[in-house]
C-alpha positions in Angstrom: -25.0 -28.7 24.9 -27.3 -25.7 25.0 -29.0 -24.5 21.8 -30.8 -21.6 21.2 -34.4 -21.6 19.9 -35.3 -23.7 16.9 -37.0 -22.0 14.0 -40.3 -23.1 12.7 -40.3 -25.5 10.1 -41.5 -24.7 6.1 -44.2 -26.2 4.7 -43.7 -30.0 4.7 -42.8 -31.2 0.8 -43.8 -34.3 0.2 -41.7 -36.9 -1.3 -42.1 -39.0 -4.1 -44.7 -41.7 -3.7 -43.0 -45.1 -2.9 -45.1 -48.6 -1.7 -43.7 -49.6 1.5 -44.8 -52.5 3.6 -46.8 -50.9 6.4 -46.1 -52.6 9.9 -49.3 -53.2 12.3 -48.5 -51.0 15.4 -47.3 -53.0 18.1 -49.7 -52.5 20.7 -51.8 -54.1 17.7 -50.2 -57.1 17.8 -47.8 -55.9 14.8 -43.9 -57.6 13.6 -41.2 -54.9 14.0 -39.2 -54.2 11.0 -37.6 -56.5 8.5 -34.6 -56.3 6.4 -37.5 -56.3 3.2 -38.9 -53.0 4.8 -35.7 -51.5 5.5 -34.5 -52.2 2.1 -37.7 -50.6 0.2 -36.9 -47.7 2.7 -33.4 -47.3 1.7 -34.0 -47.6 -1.8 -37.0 -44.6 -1.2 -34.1 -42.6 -0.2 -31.7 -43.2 -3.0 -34.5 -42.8 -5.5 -36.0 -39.4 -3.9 -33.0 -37.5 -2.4 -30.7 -38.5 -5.2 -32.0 -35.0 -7.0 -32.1 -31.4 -5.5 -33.8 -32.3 -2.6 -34.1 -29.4 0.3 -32.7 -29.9 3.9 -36.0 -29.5 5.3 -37.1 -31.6 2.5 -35.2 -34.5 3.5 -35.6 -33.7 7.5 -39.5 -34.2 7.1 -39.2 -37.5 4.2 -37.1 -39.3 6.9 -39.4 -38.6 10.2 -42.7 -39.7 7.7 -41.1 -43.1 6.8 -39.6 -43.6 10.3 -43.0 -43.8 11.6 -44.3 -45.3 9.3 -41.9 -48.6 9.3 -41.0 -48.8 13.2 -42.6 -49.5 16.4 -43.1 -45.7 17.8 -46.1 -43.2 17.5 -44.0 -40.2 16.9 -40.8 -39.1 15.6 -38.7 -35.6 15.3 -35.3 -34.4 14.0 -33.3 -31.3 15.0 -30.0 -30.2 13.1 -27.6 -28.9 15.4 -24.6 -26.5 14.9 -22.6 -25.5 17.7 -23.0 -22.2 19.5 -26.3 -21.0 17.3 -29.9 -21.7 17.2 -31.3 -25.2 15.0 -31.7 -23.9 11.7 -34.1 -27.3 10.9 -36.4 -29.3 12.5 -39.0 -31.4 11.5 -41.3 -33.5 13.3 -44.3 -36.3 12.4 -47.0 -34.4 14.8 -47.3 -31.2 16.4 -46.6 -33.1 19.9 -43.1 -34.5 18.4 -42.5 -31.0 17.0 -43.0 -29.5 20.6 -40.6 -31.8 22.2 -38.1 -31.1 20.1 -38.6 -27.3 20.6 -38.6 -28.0 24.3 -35.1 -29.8 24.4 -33.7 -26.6 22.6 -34.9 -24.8 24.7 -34.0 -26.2 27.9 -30.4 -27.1 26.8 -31.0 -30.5 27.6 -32.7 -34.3 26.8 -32.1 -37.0 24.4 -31.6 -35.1 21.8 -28.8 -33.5 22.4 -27.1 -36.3 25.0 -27.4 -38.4 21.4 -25.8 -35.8 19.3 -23.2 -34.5 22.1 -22.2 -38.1 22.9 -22.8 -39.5 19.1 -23.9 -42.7 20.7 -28.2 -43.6 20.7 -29.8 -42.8 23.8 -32.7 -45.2 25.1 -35.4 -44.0 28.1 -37.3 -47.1 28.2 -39.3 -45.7 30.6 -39.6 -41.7 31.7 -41.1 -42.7 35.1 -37.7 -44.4 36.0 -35.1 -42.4 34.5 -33.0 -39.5 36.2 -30.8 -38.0 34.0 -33.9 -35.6 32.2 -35.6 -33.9 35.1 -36.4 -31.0 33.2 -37.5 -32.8 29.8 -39.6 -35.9 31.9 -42.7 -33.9 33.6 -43.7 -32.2 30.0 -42.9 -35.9 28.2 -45.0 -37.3 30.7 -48.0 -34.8 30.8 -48.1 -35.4 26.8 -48.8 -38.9 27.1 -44.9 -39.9 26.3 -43.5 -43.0 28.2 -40.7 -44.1 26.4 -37.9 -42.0 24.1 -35.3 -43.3 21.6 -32.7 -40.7 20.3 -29.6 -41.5 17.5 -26.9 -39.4 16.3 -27.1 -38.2 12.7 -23.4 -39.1 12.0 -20.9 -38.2 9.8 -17.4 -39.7 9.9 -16.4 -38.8 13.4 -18.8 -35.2 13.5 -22.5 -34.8 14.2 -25.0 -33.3 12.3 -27.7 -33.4 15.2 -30.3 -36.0 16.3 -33.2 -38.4 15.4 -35.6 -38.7 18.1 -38.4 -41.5 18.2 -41.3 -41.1 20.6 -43.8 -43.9 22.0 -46.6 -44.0 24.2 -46.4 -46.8 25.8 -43.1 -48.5 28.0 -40.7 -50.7 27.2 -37.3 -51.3 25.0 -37.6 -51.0 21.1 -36.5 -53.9 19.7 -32.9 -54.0 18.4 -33.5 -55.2 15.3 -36.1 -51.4 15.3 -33.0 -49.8 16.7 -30.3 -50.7 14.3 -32.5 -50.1 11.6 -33.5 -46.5 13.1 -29.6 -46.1 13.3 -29.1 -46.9 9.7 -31.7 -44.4 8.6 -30.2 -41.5 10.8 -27.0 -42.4 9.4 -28.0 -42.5 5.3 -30.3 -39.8 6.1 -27.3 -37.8 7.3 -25.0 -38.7 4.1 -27.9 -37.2 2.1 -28.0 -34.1 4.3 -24.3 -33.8 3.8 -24.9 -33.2 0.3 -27.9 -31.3 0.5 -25.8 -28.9 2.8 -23.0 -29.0 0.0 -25.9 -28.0 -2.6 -27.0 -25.4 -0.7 -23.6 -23.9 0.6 -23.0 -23.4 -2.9 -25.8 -21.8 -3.7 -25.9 -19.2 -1.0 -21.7 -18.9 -2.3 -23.0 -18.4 -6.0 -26.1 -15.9 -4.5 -23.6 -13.9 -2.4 -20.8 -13.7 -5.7 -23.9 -12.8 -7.5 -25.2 -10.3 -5.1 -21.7 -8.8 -4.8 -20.8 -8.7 -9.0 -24.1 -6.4 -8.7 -24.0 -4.2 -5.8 -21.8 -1.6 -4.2 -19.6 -3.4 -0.8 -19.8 -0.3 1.1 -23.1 1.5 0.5 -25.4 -2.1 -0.2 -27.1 -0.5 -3.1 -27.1 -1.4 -6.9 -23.9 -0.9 -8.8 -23.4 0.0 -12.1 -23.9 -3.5 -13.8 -27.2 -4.1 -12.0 -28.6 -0.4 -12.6 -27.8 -1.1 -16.4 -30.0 -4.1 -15.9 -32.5 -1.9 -15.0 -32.4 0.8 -17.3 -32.8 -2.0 -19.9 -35.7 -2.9 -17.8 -37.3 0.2 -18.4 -36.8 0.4 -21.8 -39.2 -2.6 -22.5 -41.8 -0.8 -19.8 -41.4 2.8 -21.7 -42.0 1.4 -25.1 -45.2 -1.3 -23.6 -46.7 1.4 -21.5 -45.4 4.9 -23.5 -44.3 5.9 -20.3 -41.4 8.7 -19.3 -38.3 7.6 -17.3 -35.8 10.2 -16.4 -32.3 9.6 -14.3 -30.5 11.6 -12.4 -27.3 11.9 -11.5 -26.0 13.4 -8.0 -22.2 14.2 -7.4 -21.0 15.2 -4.0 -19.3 18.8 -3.9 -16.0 19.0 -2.2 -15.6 15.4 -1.3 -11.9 14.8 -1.8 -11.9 17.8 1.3 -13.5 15.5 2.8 -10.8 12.7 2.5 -8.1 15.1 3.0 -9.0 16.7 5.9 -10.8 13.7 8.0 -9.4 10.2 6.2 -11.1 7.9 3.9 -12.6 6.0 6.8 -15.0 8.9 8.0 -14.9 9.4 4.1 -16.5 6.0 3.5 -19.0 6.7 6.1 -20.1 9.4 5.1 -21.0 7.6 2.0 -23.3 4.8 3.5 -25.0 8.2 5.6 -25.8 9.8 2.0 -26.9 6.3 0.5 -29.1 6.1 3.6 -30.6 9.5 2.9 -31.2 9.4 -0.5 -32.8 5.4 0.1 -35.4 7.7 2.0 -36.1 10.6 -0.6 -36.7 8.3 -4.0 -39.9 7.1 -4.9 -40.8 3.2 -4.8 -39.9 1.3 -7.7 -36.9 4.1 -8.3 -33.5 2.4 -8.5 -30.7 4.3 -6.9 -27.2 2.9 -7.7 -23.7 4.1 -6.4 -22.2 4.2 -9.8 -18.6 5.1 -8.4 -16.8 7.2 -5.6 -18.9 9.5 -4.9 -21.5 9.5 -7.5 -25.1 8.5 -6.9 -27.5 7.7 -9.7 -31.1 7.5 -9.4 -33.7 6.1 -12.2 -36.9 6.9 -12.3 -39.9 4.8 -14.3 -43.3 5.3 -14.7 -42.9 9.1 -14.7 -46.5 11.1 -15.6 -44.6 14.2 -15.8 -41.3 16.0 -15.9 -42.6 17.5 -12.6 -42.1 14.2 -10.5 -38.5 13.8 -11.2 -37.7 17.6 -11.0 -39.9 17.6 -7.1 -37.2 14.8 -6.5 -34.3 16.5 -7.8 -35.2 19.1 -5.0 -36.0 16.4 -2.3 -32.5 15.3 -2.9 -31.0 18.9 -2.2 -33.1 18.8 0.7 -31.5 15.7 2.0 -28.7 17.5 2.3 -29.6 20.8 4.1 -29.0 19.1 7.5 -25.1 18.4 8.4 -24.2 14.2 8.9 -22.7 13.2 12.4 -20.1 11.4 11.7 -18.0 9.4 13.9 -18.8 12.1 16.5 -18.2 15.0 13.9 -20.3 17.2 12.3 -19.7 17.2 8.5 -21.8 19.1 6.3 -21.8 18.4 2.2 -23.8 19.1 -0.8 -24.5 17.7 -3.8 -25.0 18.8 -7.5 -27.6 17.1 -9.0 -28.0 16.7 -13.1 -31.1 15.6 -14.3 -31.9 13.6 -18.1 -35.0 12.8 -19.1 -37.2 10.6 -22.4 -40.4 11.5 -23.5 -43.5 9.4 -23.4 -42.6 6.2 -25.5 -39.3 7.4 -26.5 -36.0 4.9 -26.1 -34.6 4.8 -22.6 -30.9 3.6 -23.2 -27.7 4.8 -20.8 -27.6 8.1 -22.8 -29.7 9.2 -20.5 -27.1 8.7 -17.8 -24.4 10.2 -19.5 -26.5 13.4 -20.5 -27.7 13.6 -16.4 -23.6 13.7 -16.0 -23.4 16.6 -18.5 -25.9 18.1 -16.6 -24.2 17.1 -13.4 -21.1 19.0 -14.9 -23.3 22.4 -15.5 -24.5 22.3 -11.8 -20.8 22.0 -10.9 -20.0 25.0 -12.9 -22.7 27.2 -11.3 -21.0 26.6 -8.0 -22.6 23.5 -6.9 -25.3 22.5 -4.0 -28.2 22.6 -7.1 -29.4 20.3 -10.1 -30.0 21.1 -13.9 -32.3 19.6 -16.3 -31.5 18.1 -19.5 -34.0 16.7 -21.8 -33.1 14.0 -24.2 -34.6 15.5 -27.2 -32.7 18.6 -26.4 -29.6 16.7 -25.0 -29.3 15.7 -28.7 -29.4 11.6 -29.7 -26.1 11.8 -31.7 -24.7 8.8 -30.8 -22.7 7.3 -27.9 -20.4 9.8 -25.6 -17.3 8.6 -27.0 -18.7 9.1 -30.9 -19.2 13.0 -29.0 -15.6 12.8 -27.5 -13.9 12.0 -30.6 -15.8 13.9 -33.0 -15.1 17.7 -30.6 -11.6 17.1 -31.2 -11.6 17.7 -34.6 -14.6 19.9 -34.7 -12.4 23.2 -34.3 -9.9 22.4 -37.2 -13.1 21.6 -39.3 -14.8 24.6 -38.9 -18.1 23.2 -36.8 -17.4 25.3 -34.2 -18.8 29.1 -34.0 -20.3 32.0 -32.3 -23.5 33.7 -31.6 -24.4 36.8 -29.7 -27.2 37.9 -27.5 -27.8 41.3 -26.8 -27.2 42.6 -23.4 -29.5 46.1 -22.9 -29.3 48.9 -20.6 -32.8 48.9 -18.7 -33.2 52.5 -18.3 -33.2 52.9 -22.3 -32.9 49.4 -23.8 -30.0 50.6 -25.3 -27.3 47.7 -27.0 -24.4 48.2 -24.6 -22.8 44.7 -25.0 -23.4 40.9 -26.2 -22.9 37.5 -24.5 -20.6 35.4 -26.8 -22.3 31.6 -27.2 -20.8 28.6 -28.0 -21.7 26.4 -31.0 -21.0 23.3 -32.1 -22.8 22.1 -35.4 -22.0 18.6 -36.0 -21.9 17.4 -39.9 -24.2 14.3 -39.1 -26.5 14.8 -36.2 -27.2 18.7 -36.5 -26.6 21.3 -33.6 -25.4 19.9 -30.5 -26.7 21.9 -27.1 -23.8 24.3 -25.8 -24.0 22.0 -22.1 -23.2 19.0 -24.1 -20.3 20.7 -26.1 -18.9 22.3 -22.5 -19.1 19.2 -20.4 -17.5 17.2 -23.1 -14.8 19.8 -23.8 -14.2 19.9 -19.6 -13.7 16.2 -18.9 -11.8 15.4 -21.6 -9.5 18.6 -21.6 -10.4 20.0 -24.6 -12.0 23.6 -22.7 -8.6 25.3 -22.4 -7.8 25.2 -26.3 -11.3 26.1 -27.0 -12.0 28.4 -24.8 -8.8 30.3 -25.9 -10.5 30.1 -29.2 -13.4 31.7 -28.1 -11.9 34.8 -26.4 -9.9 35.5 -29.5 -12.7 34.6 -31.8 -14.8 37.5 -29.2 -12.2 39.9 -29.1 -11.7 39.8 -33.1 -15.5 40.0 -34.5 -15.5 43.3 -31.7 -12.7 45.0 -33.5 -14.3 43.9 -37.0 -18.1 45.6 -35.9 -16.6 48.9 -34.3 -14.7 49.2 -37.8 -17.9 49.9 -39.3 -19.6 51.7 -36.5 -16.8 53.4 -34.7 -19.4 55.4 -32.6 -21.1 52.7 -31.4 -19.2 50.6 -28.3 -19.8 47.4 -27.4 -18.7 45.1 -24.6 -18.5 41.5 -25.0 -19.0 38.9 -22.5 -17.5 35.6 -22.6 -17.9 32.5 -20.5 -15.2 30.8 -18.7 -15.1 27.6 -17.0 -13.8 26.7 -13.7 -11.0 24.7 -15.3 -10.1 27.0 -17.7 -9.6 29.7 -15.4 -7.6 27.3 -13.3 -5.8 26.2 -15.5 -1.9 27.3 -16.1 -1.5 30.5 -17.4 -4.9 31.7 -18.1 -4.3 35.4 -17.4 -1.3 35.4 -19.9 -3.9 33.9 -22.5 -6.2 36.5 -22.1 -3.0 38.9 -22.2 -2.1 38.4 -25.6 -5.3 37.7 -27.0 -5.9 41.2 -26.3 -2.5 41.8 -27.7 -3.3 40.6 -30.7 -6.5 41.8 -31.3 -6.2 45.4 -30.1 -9.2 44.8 -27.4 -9.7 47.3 -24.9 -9.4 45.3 -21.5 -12.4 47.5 -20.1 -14.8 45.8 -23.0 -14.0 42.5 -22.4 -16.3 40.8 -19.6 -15.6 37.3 -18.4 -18.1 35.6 -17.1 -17.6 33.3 -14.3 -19.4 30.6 -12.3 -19.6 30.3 -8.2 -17.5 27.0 -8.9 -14.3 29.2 -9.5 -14.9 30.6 -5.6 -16.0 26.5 -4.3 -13.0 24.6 -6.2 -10.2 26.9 -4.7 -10.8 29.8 -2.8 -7.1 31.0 -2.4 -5.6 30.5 -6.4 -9.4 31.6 -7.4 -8.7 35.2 -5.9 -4.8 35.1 -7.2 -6.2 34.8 -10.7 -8.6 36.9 -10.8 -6.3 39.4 -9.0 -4.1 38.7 -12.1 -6.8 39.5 -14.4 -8.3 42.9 -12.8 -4.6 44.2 -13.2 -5.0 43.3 -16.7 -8.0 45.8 -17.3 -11.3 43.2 -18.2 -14.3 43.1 -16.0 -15.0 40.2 -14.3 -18.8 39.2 -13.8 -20.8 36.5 -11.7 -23.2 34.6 -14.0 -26.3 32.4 -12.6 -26.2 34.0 -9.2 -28.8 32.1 -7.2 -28.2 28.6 -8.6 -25.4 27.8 -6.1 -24.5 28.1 -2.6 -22.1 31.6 -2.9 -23.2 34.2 -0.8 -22.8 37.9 -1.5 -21.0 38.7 1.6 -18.7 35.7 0.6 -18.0 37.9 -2.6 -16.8 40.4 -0.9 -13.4 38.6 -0.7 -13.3 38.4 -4.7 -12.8 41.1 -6.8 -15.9 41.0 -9.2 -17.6 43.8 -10.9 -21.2 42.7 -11.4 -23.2 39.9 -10.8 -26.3 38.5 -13.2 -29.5 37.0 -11.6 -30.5 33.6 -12.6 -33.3 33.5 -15.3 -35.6 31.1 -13.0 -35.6 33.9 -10.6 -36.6 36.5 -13.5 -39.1 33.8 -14.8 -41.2 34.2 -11.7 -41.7 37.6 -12.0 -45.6 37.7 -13.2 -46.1 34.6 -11.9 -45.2 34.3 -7.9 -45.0 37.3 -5.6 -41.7 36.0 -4.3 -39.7 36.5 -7.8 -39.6 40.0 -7.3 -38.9 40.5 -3.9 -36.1 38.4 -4.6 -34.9 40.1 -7.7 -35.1 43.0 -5.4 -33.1 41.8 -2.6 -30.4 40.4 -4.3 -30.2 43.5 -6.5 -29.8 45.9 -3.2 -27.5 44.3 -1.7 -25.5 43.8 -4.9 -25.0 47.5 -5.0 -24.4 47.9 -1.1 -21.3 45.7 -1.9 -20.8 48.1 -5.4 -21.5 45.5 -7.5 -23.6 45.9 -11.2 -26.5 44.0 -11.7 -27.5 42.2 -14.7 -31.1 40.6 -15.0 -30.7 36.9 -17.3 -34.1 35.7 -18.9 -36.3 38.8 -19.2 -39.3 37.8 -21.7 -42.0 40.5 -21.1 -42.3 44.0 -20.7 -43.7 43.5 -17.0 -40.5 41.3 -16.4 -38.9 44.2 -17.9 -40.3 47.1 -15.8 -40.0 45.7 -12.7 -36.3 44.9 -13.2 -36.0 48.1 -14.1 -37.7 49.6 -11.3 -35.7 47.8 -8.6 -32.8 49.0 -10.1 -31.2 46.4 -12.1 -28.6 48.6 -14.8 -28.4 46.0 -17.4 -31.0 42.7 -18.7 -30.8 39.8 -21.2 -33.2 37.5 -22.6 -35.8 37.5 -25.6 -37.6 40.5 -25.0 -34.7 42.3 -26.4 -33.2 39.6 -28.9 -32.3 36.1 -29.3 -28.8 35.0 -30.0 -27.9 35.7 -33.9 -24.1 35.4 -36.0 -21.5 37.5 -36.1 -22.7 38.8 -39.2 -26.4 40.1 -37.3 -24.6 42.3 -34.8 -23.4 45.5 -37.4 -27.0 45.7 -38.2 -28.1 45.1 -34.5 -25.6 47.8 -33.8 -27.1 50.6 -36.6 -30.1 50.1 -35.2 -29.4 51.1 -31.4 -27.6 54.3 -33.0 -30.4 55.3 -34.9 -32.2 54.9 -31.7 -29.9 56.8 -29.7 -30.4 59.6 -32.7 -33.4 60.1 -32.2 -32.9 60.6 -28.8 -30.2 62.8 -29.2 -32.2 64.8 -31.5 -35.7 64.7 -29.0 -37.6 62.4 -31.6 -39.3 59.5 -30.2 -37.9 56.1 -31.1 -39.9 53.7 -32.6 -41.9 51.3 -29.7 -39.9 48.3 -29.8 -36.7 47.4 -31.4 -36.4 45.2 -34.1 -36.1 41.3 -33.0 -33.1 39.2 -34.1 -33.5 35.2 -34.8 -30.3 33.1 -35.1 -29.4 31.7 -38.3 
């Protein structure tokens, strides 16, 4: 039957040494095989293939001792499956190795007449035979006069065929033939087995293969990329080397499903595995952790430069749409980043602080990435020490406020503060405000919290105008997406300024571009609910995410603030303030506030100034301090305003605040 071509053969492995009666050739004047012989070449095979011998191993043992015990000059074997191409062959010489290439690929000769039949095939003579016209003239031209081919038989089936060459005429003897056909047929019990062997293996590879990567996508799964985070543990601490991981989360996806089906859903999967697969570095593992969440670590890291350049590649790999099934889908990705320092322990903390940071590119509205380093990410244990020990930190008292100063730029007057979160744990010290937020958002702890926080806000206001009635303040407080999604929100803020006396136009909530990406249409009936209320309602980070500021025209917010990296660049890049000045115009085209996050220096501070930004933030003007800092921060901007008021000049600089 026609076979395809064979593939080439491995390196020959040699069998275990064995003495076996050589045989003179016959045109020496030699005896053909005796039962001794065979015997000693039986026993060769139950001695040698009785272990882990290899297919290919076996294929070229039994062609060696073949010629060596019978009356031929050559020998070959070919393994035959139906419908696909030999998977084995072996051969005693190059010539026997090219005839049995030549049968496959003619479809036709001894070989395979032998193996289709399961009967031996005998060609005493190629000058007299008619049944291989094809085969004959190349046999021939190779010196080849006379062929011999048996089945490799198993029970009733066929494994393939044992083909002995000679150069000279005439039939083999029969004793030559039945003892080739015994050696086809034991050689084929062993190859039975060896094919058992090896099925199993290549059943235990693929299990093992599958236990640690992902069905759909191919790439490492969880299991295998803990593997290899344990991996680079023992390089870190060998070489005192950096690793870093980070951790990419597609924005919107379950749109995705809903709108198209989890078919084009899955696809679109494999076309973002493929993408990132061509963005990491070599030697970076990237892992499909679960749904849609990608997880890339890096090793060998020289700086925190390398991993933050990929963080941006990765973005990148998203600007263009994927063509899917004919359709056009475009996504994004928010991208967290965790990283060790040189020598420091590389455990799966890193992963779960490059999910918190994951989580804080979420809340500014997606299609970005945020850094967390592991010193700062805080070492206090395993998440779930973190998860348990936030639910009782409120009761205990570890939770509390600072405020920042928020300045008018045109006088550096105190106008307001930003209310920020903290958590200081008993044990492990302060733990960052993006841990405490991501913890408290996945496990649904923000909503009580946060209430917490406005009230808390609200309260120390009313407390600080009490001893400086003259001297208003605002207070700005962040809300997450799922807080302000959450049921009921607006009423919360409702009686918290019930309770507290809090006049709505001081209070400022703060807001990511994830309230406007999550849902649009109960995103504007909220906020709707809360501008009737009275408080002011303010975009935070703007720049980080994907929200444009013609798509705020559709939401009813008061001011936006401009993302400190764009501030930072100020001094440094030409670019940062053409930005800050771009973003600031067409803020107030849309009659929108702006607010300038991250000002350090007076230059930062100038220019800000001079492209008309009304309000800043940052060091320059004070650094988050307790409740109990603000009456004094407070005196100090009315004596400043005093001395305005009464045309004296106000000291240079205010005083600077540190937090306790």
């Amino acid at each position: 039957m026609p076979v395809g071509p064979v593939w080439f053969r491995p390196p020959r492995l040699v069998a275990c040494p064995v003495q076996i009666p050589r045989v003179s050739s016959p045109w020496a004047g030699g005896d053909v095989v005796d039962e001794v012989t065979l015997s000693s070449v039986l026993s060769d095979f139950a001695r040698t293939l009785t272990t882990d011998f290899p297919i290919q191993g076996i294929l070229d043992h039994l062609v060696e001792r073949i010629v060596d015990v019978l009356d031929v000059t050559a020998a070959g074997v070919t393994l035959i499956s139906p419908g696909t191409a030999p998977r084995y062959v072996a051969a005693s010489d190059a010539d026997a190795l090219a005839f049995e290439r030549l049968q496959t690929e003619l479809g036709h000769g001894p070989c395979l007449t032998a193996y289709q039949t399961g009967d031996a095939v005998t060609v005493p003579d190629l000058r007299d035979d008619g049944r291989f016209l094809d085969f004959v003239p190349t046999a021939l031209a190779a010196g080849v006069r006379a062929v011999f081919a048996f089945p490799l038989r198993h029970g009733a089936g066929r494994l393939g065929a044992l083909d002995l060459y000679r150069d000279r005429a005439g039939e083999l003897d029969p004793r030559d033939m039945a003892a080739a056909q015994t050696l086809a047929d034991v050689a084929a019990a062993y190859l039975l087995n060896a094919q058992a062997r090896q099925e199993a293996l290549e059943i235990s590879d693929r299990f093992r293969a599958g236990a640690l990567h992902d069905p759909l996508t191919g790439l490492p799964n969880r299991t295998l990329l803990q593997q290899r985070i344990e991996h680079a543990a023992q390089r870190a601490h060998r070489s005192h080397t950096q690793a870093a991981v980070l951790f990419a989360d597609l924005d919107r996806f379950k749109e995705v499903n809903d709108t198209y089906g989890h078919r084009i859903g899955d696809e679109l999967l494999v076309g973002v595995a493929r993408r990132l697969s061509d963005v990491v570095r070599p030697g970076d593992t990237l892992a499909r952790v679960s749904g849609d969440e990608f997880v890339i670590l890096c090793e060998d890291m020289v700086d925190v430069g390398d991993v933050l350049r990929l963080a941006a590649r990765v973005g990148d790999a998203f600007t263009a749409p994927f063509v899917v099934a004919g359709t056009e889908i475009s996504c994004t990705a928010s991208v967290g980043v965790a990283y060790s320092g040189p020598g420091e322990a590389v455990t799966d903390e890193l992963i779960t602080h490059a999910d918190l940071a994951m989580y804080q590119a979420k809340r500014l509205g997606g299609a970005t990435h945020q850094a967390l380093n592991q010193r700062s990410a805080t070492t206090a244990g395993d998440r779930g020490r973190l998860d348990r020990d936030l639910r009782t930190a409120l009761s205990a008292g570890h939770l509390d406020l600072a405020y920042q100063p928020i300045v008018r730029t045109r006088d550096r007057s105190v106008v307001g503060v930003e209310a920020l979160l903290r958590w200081t744990h008993p044990q492990h010290g302060t733990v960052p405000a993006l841990t405490t937020v991501g913890i408290a958002e996945q496990n649904g702890l923000i909503e009580g919290i946060g209430a917490w926080v406005l009230e808390r806000g609200c309260a120390d206001r009313g407390r600080w105008l009490a001893e400086h009635p003259g001297q208003p303040v605002d207070v700005s407080v962040n809300v997450s997406v799922r807080q302000l999604m959450g049921p009921g929100f607006a009423d919360t803020v409702a009686g918290v300024l019930e309770r507290t006396q809090m006049d709505p136009a001081a209070l400022v909530l703060e807001l990511t571009e994830g309230v406007f990406i999550e849902d649009g249409s109960r995103a504007t009936a909220v906020l709707a609910d809360l501008k009737a209320l009275g408080v002011r309602l303010t975009l935070d980070d703007f720049g980080t995410g994907y929200c444009s500021l013609g798509y705020l025209r559709r939401f009813p917010v008061d001011a936006i603030k401009i993302d400190q990296d764009f501030v930072a660049d100020i001094g440094h890049d030409a670019s940062g303030a053409a930005i800050v000045a771009a973003v600031s115009d067409l803020a107030h085209a849309l009659g929108m506030d702006v607010t300038a996050e991250g000002v350090e220096t007076l230059e930062q501070h100038d220019v800000v100034t001079s492209v008309g930004c009304e309000h800043a933030q940052g060091f320059l003007y004070g650094r988050p301090l307790p409740a109990s800092g603000v009456p004094e921060l407070l005196r100090c901007a009315g004596d400043r305003a005093a001395h305005r008021s009464a045309g004296v000049r106000p000291p240079a600089s205010g005083p600077r605040w540190q937090a306790s």
